[in-house]
N, C-alpha and C positions, 0 to 999 in steps of 0.2 A: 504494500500500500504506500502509493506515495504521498507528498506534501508544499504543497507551494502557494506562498501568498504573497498575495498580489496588491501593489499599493496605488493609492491618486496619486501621489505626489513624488517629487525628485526625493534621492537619499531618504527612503523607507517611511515618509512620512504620511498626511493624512488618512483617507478612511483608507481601510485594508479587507483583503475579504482572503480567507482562507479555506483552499480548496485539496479534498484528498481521494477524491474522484475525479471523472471525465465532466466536464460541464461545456453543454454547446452554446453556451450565453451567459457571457458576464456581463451583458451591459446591463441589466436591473439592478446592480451594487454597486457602478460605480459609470460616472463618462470618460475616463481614462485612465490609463495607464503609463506613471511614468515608472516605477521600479518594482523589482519583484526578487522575492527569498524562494529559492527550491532548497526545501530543509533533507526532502528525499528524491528516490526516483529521478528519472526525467520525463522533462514534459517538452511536447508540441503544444506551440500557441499558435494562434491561428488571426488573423485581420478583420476576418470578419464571421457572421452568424453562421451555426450550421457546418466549422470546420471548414471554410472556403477563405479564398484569398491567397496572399505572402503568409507563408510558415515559420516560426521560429523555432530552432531544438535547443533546450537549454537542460544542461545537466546540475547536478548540486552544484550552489553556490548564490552568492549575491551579487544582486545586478541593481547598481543605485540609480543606474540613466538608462534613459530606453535606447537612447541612443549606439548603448555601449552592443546592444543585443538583436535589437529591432531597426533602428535607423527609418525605419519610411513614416510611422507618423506612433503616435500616442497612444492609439486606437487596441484595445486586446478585446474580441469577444470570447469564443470557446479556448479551452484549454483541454489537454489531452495527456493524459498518465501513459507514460510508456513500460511499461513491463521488462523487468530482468529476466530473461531466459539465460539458459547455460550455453545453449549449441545455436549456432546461427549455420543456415547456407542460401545461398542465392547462386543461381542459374542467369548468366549471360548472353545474350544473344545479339547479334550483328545486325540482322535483320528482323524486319517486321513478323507477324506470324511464327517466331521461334525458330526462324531461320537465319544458317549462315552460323559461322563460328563460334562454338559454345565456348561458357567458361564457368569455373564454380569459383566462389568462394567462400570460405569457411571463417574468415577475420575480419580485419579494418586493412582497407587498401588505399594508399593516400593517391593513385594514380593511376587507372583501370589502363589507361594508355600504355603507360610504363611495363605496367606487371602482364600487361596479356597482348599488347600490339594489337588491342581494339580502337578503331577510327574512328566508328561511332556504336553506339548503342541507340538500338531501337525495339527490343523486349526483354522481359527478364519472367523468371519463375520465380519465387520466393518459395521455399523452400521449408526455414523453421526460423526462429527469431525474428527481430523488429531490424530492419536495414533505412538506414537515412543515405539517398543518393545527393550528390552534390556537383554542380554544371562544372566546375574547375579544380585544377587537383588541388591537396593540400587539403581539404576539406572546406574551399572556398564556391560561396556561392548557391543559391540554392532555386 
């Protein structure tokens, strides 16, 4: 179970609303968000209603500026608890339909390019565990 709360204001200040489930709508507690404590787990935050929009993953830790995290506006609706599993694997594909050059992986790859001499990706299988894919290596971009 995890634990993350969520403040109006810069450096952890005014109203806060603490959340230790999935919620698809924070805006009834508050109209923004400038910082946020993940005391557990990690969460997906999400832009807008409903889990849609710019996504943010953020693991334990604190975040006094939204800026530091989020950068495109103030705005946090849903939030999403991501779950610790032990075994992760993901299925790569080159092509659409699960065609063209497979790949698995079992870890954190900081560079699909590098490690597999994939040009592009255009499906994937999921496999077991939660995978956060990211447009540029290093874990940039999302």
């Amino acid at each position: 179970m995890g634990k993350i709360t969520i403040y109006e204001d810069w450096g952890f200040q005014g109203r806060r609303y603490e959340c230790s489930r999935d919620c698809p709508n924070l805006q009834p507690y508050f109209s923004r968000c400038n910082s946020i404590r993940v005391d557990s787990s990690c969460w997906m935050l999400y832009e807008r209603p409903n889990y849609q929009g710019h996504q943010c993953f953020l693991q334990r830790g604190d975040y006094p500026d939204y800026q530091q995290w989020m950068g495109l506006n103030d705005s946090v609706c849903p939030c999403h608890t991501i779950p610790y599993t032990s075994s992760h694997r993901i299925k790569l594909y080159e092509r659409h339909g699960y065609g063209g050059l497979v790949s698995e992986l079992t870890e954190d790859c900081s560079c699909m390019h590098d490690h597999f001499q994939l040009n592009e990706l255009h499906s994937l299988h999921m496999l077991e565990g939660w995978w956060v894919l990211c447009e540029m290596p290093n874990y940039q971009g999302w």
